[in-house]
N, C-alpha and C positions, 0 to 999 in steps of 0.2 A: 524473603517471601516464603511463605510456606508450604507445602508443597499439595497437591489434588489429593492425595491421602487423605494427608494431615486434616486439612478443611473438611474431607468428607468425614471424617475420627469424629473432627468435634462436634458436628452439625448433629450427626448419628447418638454420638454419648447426650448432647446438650437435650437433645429435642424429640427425638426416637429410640432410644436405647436396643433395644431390639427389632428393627423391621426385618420383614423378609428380603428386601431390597438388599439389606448389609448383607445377611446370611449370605445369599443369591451370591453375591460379589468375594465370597471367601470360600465358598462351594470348594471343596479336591477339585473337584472335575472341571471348575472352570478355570483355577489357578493351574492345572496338570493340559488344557487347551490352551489359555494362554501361551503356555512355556513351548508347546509343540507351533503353535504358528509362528511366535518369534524366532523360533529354530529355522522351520523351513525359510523365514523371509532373508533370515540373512545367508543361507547357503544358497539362493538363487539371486540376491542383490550384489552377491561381492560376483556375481559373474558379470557383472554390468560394469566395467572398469576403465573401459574406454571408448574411440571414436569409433564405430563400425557402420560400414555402408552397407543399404539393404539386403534383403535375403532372396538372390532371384526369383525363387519358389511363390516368397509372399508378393512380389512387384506388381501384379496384374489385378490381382483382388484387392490391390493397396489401390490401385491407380481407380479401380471400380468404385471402393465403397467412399472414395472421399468426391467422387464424381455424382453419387449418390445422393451425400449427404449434401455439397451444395445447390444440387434443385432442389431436395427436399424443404430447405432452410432458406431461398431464393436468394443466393449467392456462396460464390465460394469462399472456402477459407482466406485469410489472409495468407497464412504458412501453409502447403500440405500437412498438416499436421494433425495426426490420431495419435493417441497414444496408447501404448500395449496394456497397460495398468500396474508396470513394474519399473521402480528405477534405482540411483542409487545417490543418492544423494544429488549433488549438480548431475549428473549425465541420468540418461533420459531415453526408455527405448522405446520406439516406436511400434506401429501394428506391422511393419514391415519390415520389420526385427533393425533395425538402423537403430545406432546411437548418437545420439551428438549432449551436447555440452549446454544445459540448459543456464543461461545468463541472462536471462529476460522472467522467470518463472513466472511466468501467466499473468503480466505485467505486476509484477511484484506480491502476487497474492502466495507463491509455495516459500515459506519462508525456510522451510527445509529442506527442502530439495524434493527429489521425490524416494516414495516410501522406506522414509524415516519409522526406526523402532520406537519412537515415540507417536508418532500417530497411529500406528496399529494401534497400541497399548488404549490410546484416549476413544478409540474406534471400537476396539473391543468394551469398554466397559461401556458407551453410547449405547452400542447395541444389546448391551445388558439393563440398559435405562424401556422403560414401556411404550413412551412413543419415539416414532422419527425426530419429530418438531417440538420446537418450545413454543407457546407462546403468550400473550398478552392476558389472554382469559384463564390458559392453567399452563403454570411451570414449572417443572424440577429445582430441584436444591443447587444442581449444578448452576443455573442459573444466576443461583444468589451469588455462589464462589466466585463464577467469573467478574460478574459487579464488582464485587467487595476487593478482591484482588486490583482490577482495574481501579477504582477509584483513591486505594493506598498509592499506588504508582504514581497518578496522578497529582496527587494532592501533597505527594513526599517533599517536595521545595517550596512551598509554599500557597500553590496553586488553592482555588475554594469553589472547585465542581464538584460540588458533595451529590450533584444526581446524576445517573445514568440510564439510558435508556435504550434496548438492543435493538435491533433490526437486523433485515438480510443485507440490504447492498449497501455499497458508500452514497451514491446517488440518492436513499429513502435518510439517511443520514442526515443529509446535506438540508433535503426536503424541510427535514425537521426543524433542522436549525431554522433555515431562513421563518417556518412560519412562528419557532418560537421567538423571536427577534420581531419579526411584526406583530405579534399578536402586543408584546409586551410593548410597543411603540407606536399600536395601532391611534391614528389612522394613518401612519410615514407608507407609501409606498414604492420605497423605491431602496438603492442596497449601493454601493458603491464598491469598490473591485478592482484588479489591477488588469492593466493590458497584459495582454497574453495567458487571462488568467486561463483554468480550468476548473469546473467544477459537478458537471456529470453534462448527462446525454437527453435530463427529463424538460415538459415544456419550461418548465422556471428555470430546472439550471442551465440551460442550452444559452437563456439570456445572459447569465451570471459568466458563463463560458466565452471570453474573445476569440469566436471560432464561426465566422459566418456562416461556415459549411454546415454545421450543426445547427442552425435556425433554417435554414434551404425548407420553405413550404410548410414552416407550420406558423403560427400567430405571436404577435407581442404580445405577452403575459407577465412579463414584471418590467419593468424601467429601471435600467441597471446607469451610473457614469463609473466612468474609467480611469485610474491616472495611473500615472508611470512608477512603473517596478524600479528598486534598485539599483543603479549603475554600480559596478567595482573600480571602475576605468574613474569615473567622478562621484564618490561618496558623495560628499557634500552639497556638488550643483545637483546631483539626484534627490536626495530630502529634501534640499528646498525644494524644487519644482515638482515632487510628490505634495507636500505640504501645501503649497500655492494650489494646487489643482484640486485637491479634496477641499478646501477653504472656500474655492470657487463655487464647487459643487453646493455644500450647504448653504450657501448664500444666496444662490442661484434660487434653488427649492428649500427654503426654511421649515424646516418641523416636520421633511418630507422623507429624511432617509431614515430606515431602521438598523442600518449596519453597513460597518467597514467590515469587507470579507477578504478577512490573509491566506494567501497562499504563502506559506513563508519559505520554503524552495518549491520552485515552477516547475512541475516535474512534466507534464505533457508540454509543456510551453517550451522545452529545451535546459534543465535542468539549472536554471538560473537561482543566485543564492543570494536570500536577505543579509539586512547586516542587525545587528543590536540598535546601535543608535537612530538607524532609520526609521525599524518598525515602534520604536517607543515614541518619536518624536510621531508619528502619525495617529498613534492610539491616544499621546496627549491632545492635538489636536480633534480628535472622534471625540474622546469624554469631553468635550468641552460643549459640543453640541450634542449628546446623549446619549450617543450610538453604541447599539451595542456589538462587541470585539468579538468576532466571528473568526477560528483558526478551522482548517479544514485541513485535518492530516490523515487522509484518509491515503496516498502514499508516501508519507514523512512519516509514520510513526514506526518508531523501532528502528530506525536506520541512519540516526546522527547519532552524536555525541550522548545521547541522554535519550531516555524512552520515547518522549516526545521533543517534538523541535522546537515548540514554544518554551522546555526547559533548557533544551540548545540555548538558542538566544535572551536567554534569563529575562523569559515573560511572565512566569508564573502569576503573579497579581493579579496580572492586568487580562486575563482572559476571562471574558462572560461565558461561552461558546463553544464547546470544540467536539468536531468529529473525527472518527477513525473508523479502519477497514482495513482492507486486501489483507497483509501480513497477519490481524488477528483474525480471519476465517469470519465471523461473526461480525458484523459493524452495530458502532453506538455514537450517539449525541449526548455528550456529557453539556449539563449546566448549572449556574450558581442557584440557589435560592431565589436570588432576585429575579431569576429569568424562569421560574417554575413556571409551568403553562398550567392552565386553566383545567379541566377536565372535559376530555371532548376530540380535544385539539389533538392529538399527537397518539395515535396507537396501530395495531395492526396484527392479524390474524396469527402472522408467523414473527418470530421473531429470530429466527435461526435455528437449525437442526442442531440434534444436541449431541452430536459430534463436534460440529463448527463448536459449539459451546468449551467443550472438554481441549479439542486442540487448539485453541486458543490463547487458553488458561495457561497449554501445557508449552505453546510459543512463547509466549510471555514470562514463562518461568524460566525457558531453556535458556532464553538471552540473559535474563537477569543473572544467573547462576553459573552461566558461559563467560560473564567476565564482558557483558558487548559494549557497558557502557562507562562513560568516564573519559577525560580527554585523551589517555592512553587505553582504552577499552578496541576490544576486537574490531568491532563499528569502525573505528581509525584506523588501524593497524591496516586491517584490510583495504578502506580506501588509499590510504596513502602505497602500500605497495602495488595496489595498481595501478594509481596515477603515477608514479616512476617507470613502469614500465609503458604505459601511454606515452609520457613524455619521450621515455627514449624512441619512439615507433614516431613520433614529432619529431624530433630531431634525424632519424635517418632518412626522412619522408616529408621535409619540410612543406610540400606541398599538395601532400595527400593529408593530412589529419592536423588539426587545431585545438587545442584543448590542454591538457583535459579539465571538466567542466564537473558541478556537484559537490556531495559532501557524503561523506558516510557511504551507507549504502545503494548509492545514486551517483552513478558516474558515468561519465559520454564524451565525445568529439565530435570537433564539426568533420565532415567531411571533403576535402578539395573546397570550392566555394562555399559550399552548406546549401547548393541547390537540391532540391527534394528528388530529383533522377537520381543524383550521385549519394543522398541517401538512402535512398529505395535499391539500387546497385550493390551497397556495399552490405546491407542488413542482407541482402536476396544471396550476395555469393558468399555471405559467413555462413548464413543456412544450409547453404549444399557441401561446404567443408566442413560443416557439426558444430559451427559456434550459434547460439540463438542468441540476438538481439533485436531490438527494434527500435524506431523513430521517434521524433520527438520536436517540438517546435518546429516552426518556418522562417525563413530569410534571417537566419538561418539555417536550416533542415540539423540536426544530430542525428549520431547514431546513438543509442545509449544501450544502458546494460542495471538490473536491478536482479544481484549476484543471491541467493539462498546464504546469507548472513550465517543460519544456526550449520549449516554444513559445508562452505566452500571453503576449500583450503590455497594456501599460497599453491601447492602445485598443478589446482585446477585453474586460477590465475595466469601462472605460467603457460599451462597449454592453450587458453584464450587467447594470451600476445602469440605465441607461436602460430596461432591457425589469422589472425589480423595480421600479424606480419605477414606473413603469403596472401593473405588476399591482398593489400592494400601494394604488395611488388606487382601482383598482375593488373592491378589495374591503375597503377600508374602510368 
């Protein structure tokens, strides 16, 4: 891959040879401002080095402004958590000068931890860009780079989503999908999906989402059926009785669904993992009745085996459909030709800040060029020496933790039963010893953990099982 230079070289030699924009961006003085922020960041981020508990001084003003902030916002945080605007990679300091060990980054959205010398770098040249926002009606060239970048990745195995489309969040993402899937299947109204799946918070996904808590008082708005995820425990009796139940569905309502929607690892549902043969045997089954293959890796992308999880599980062909977010800053809806939408259908004011744009590009570079992917790629490396040390904290604690669970960059255990007290206990008292995780699925409840991939190291690994092993002796 080539690197945000390189792309902007050619864009500039090809198309603009001389703008003021390039000048701008090779100025003494901005290259001589650069060099002075990168300096200071990193002689005030290598002080950020490990666990430290608050700052008495700041505790009172800390305990105020987050009391503040949840009337303002009409409830409180989930975590007390402000943060100071400085970190180092995994750890993480607070407004109340505290450090702890960030292993949840903002449910998977800080892919580097926090301030990283590469998002200054992508930050600094944003704000050297003329507006904040990209969007739909006028955008920057960086725009074009992220696409174009994104869709080589993509497309590198085989895959044939030759169009991409940006947006702000995973949920407008998502949006897209589903209406480019009906428009192209119109009049089908309805979608098909796995139990326990997840797929946002809006009134269509919330249907799409097996989480009654999140429908609580608002209307049916799409007609969603359901069949059963993956078993590992029964491969086999699982596809078929996944296969039987989509079979049921289309026959039930013929000519009625627009799409089978994969979550191919369940990442709020409790970090449950497909298999290859299952999801192929069920997409043969979809094509057989027309439907179009909807992947939503909006937290799967960048944290298996392979960029995405649909290359994970060597789907490439077979995807109409697929979204992403968190890890890339910026979210998109890629699709094939056949699934182009009409004009009309699918746009939006903003498309991403063109920071989100630039850091994006420049996460997606850092992993590729970091080595993360491949069946011995860092992506593995990393999960497997923390499920080793999971395991061992299983084994000395056979009755406090179950697991470990996930792939790549997505890992968890149950806790004691996997009642949701006992994971709401153990996520709460990692928090106050400096480890940040958070929950995941019910019956069983997880605790999980979605690690900064481009900067944790095995010995911030280490210090995670060290501060779980103390928690998980006290409250045994």
């Amino acid at each position: 891959m080539t690197t945000i230079q390189e792309r902007f070289s050619r864009t500039d030699n090809d198309t603009r040879a001389a703008t003021e924009a390039q000048s701008l961006r090779e100025d003494p003085r901005v290259e001589e401002a650069r060099r002075l922020l990168l300096e200071a960041l990193d002689d005030h981020r290598k002080k950020i080095d490990g666990i430290r508990p608050p700052n008495p001084e700041l505790a009172k003003g800390y305990t105020e402004l987050l009391a503040l902030f949840g009337r303002m916002r009409g409830g409180n945080l989930y975590f007390p958590y402000l943060g100071s605007g400085l970190g180092n990679g995994p750890w993480v300091e607070l407004a109340d000068g505290s450090v702890k060990l960030d292993f949840i980054t903002g449910i998977g959205v800080h892919a580097f931890g926090h301030s990283d010398p590469r998002m200054l770098t992508a930050g600094i040249d944003a704000v050297l860009c003329d507006t904040v926002m990209q969007g739909n009606l006028q955008q920057a060239a960086v725009s074009v780079e992220f696409v174009r970048a994104l869709l080589e990745l993509t497309n590198s195995g085989g895959a044939r989503l030759e169009h991409c489309l940006l947006t702000t969040s995973g949920s407008m993402a998502n949006e897209n999908a589903l209406k480019i899937a009906f428009q192209k299947h119109a009049p089908a109204d309805r979608v098909i999906s796995f139990e326990r799946c997840f797929a946002g918070r809006t009134l269509a996904l919330a249907q799409v989402t097996d989480k009654a808590g999140y429908r609580d008082g608002v209307p049916v708005t799409l007609n969603v059926d359901l069949i059963p995820f993956f078993d590992a425990d029964d491969p086999q009796g699982s596809t078929r009785r996944a296969v039987q139940a989509l079979r049921g569905h289309v026959t039930r309502y013929p000519g009625r669904h627009a799409a089978l929607w994969l979550e191919l690892v369940q990442g709020e549902g409790g970090y449950w993992v497909g298999d290859t043969a299952f999801f192929r045997a069920l997409i043969t089954e979809a094509k057989k009745h027309k439907l179009a293959i909807v992947v939503d890796e909006i937290q799967t992308f960048g944290r298996t085996s392979q960029p995405w999880a649909f290359q994970h599980f060597q789907l490439d062909s077979l995807i109409d459909v697929a979204t992403v977010g968190k890890l890339t800053q910026v979210c998109a809806t890629l699709f094939t030709s056949d699934y182009r939408p009409r004009p009309g259908l699918v746009s939006q004011t903003f498309t991403g800040s063109t920071w989100a744009i630039l850091a994006g590009q420049t996460i997606i570079q850092g992993l590729c060029d970091g080595g993360h992917f491949g069946e011995g790629g860092r992506n593995v490396q990393l999960h497997d020496y923390f499920a080793a040390g999971l395991q061992r904290l299983a084994d000395k604690f056979p009755k406090a933790i179950r697991g470990p669970y996930g792939v790549g960059g997505m890992i968890g255990f149950t806790p004691f039963q996997g009642k949701f007290e006992q994971a709401r206990d153990v996520t709460a008292r990692l928090y106050d010893m400096g480890l940040m995780s958070f929950m995941a699925g019910s019956n069983p409840a997880r605790v999980r953990f979605l690690v900064p991939l481009g900067s944790v190291r095995e010995s911030h690994i280490d210090e995670a099982l060290r501060i779980l092993d103390a928690a998980l002796g006290e409250l045994s």
